[in-house]
N, CA and C atoms as an extended XYZ file, in Angstrom:
231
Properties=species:S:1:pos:R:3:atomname:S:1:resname:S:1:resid:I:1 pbc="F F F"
N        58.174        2.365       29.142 N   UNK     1
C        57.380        3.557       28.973 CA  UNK     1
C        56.498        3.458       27.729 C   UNK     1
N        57.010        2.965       26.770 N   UNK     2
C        56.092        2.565       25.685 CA  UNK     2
C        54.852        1.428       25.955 C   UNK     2
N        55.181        0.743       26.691 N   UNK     3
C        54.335       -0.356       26.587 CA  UNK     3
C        52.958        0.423       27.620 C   UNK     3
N        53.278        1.300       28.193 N   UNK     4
C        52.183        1.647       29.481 CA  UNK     4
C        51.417        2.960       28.084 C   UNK     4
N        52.468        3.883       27.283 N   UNK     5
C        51.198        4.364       26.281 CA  UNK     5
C        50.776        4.143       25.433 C   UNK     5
N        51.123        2.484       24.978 N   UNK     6
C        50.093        2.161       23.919 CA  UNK     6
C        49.099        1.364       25.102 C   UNK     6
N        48.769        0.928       26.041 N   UNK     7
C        47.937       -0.082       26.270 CA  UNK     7
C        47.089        1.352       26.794 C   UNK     7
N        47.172        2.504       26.985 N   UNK     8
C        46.674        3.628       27.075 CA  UNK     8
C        45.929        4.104       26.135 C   UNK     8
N        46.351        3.977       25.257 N   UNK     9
C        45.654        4.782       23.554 CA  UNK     9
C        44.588        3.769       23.470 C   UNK     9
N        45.237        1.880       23.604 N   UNK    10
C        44.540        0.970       23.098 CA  UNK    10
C        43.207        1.041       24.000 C   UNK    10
N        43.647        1.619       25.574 N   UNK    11
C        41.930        1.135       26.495 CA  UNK    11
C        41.057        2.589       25.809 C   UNK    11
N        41.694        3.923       25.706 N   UNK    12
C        40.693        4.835       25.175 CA  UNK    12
C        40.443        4.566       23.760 C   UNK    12
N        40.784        4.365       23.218 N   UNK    13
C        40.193        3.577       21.652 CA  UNK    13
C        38.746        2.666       21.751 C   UNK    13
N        39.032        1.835       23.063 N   UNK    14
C        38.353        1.111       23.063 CA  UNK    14
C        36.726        1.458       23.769 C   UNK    14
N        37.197        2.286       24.703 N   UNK    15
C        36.327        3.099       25.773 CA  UNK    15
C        35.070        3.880       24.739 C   UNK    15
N        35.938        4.996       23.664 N   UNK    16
C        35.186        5.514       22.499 CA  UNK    16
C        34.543        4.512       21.310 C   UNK    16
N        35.149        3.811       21.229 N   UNK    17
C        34.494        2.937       20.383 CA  UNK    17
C        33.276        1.891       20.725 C   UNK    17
N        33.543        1.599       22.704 N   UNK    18
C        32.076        0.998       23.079 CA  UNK    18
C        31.081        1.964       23.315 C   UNK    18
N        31.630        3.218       23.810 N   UNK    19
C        30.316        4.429       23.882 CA  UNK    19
C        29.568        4.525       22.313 C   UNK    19
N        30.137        4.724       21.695 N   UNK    20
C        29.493        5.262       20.140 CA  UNK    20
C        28.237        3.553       19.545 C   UNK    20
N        29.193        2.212       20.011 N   UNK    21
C        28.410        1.391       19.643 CA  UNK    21
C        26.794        1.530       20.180 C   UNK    21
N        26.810        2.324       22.045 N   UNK    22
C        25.386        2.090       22.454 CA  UNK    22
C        25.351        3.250       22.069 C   UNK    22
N        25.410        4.371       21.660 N   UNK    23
C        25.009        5.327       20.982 CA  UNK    23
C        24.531        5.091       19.811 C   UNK    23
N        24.867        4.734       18.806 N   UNK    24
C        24.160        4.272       17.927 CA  UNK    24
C        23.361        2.980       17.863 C   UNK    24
N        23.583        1.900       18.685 N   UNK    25
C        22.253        0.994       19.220 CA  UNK    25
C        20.909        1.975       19.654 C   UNK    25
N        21.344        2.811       20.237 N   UNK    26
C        20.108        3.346       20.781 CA  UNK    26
C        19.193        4.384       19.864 C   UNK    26
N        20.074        4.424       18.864 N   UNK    27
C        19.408        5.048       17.787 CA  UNK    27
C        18.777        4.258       16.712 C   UNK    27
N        19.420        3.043       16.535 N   UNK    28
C        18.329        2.094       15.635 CA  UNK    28
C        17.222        1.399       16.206 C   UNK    28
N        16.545        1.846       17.029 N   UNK    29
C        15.240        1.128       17.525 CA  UNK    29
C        14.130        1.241       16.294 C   UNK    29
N        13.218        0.445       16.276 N   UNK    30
C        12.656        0.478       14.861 CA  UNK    30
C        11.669        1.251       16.067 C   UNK    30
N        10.916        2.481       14.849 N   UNK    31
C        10.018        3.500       14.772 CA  UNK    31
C         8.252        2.864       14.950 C   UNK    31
N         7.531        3.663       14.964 N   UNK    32
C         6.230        3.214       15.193 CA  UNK    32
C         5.802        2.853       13.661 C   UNK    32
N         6.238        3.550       12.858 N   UNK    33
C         6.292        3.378       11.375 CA  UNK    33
C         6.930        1.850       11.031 C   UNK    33
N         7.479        1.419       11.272 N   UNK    34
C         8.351        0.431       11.421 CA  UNK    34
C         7.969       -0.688       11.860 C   UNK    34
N         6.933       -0.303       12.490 N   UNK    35
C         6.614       -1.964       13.624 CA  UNK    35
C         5.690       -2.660       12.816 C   UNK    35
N         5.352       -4.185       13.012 N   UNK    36
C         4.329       -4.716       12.336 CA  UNK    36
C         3.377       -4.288       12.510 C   UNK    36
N         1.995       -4.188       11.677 N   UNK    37
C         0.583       -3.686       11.697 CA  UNK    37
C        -0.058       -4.636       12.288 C   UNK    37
N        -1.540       -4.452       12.641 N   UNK    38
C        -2.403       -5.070       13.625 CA  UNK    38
C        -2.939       -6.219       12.422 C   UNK    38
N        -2.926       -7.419       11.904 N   UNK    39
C        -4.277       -7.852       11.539 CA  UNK    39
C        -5.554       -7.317       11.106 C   UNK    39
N        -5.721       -6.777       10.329 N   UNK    40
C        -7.599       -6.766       10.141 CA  UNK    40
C        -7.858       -8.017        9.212 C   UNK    40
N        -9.549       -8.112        9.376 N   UNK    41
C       -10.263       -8.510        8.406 CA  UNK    41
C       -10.312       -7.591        7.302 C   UNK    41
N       -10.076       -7.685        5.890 N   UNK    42
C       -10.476       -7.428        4.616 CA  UNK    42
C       -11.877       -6.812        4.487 C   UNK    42
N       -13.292       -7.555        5.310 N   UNK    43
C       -14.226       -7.555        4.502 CA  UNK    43
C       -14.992       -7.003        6.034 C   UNK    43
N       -15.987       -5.998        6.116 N   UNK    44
C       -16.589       -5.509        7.647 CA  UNK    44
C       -17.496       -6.540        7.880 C   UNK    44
N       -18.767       -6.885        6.703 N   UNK    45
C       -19.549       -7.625        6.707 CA  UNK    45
C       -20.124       -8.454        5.364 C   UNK    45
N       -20.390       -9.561        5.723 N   UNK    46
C       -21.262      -10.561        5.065 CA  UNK    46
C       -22.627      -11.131        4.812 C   UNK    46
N       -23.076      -11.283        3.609 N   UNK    47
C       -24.494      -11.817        3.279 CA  UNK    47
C       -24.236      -12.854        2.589 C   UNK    47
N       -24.679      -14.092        2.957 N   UNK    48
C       -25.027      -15.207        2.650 CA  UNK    48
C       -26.141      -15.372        2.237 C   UNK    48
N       -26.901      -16.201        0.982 N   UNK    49
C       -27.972      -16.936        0.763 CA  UNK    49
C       -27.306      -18.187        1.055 C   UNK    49
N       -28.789      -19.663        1.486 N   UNK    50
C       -28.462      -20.501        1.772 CA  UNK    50
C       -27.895      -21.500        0.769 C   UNK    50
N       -26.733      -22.147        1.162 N   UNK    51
C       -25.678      -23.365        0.306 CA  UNK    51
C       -24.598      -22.372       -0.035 C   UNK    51
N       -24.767      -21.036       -0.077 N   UNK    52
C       -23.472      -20.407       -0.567 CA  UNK    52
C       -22.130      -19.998        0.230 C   UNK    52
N       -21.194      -19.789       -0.323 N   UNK    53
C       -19.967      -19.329        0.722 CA  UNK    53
C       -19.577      -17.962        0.156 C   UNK    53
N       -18.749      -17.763        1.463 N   UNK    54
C       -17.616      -16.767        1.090 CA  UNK    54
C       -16.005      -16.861        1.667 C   UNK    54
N       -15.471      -16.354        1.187 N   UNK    55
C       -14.094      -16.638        2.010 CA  UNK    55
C       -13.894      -14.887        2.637 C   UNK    55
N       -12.844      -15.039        3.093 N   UNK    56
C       -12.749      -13.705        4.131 CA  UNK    56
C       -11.440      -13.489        4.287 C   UNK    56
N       -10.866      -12.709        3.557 N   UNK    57
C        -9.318      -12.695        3.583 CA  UNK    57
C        -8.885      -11.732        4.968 C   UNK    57
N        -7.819      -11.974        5.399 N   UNK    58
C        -6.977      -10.996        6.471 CA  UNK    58
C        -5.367      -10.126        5.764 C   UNK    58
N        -5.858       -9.007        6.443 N   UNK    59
C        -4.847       -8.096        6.038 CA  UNK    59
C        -3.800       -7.913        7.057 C   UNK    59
N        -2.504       -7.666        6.610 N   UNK    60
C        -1.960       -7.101        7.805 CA  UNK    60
C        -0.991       -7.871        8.379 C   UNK    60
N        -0.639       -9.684        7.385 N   UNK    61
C        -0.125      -10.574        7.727 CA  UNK    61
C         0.649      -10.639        6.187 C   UNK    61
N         2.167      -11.689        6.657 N   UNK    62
C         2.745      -11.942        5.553 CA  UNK    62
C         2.153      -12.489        4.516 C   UNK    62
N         1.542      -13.858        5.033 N   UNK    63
C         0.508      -14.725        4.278 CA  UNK    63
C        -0.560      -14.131        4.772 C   UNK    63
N        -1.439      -14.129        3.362 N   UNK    64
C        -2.880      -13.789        3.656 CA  UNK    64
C        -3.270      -15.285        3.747 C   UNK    64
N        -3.547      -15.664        4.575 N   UNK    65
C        -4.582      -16.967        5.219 CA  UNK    65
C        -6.555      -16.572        4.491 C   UNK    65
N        -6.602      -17.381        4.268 N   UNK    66
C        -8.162      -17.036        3.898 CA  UNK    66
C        -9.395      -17.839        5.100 C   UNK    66
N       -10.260      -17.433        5.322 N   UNK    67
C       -11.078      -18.251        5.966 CA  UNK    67
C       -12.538      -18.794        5.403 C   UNK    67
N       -12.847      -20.077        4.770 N   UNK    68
C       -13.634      -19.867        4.615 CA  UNK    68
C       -15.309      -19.968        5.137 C   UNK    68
N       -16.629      -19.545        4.688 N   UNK    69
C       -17.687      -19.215        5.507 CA  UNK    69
C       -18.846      -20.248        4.755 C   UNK    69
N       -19.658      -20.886        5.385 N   UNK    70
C       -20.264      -21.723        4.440 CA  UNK    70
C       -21.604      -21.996        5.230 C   UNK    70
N       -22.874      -21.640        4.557 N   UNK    71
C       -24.014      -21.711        5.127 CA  UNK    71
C       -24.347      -22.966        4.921 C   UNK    71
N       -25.227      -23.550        5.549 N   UNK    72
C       -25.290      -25.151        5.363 CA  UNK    72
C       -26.902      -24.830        4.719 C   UNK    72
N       -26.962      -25.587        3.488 N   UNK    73
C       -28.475      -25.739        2.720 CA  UNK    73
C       -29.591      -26.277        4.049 C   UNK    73
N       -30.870      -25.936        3.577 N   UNK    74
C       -32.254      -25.748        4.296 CA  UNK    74
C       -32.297      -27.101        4.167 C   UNK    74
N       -32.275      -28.134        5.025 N   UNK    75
C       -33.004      -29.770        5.211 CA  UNK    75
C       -34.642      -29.426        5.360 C   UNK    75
N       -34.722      -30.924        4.414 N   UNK    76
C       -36.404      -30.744        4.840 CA  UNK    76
C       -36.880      -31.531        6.017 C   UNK    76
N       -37.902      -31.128        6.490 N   UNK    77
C       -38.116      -31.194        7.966 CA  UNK    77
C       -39.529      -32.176        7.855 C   UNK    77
């Protein structure tokens, strides 16, 4: 008689204790706040004179990666 009400206590112990786990799984979903951000570019737009550069940083990433922009000097013709 003992052995049939502990393996009793032990399956509802267990029963409450897997409900509450997806109960609270289902409550840590990460938020919209939470989620990674989109990528942007840093900079909307660029002006170059010729031979000069710019670089162009990105936001929105762990590493900012840079890109850089480079007008090629006027050959004479």
């Amino acid at each position: 008689m003992l052995k049939k009400t502990n393996k009793r206590i032990l399956s509802m112990t267990m029963a409450f204790v897997m409900a509450g786990s997806c109960v609270l799984g289902a409550l840590a979903e990460p938020t919209d706040s939470q989620a990674a951000k989109k990528p942007k570019l840093k900079t909307k737009s660029v002006s170059l004179f010729e031979g000069k550069k710019k670089t162009i940083q990105i936001t929105g990433k762990r590493k900012r990666p840079s890109i850089p922009l480079r007008l090629p000097t006027k050959r004479s013709r």
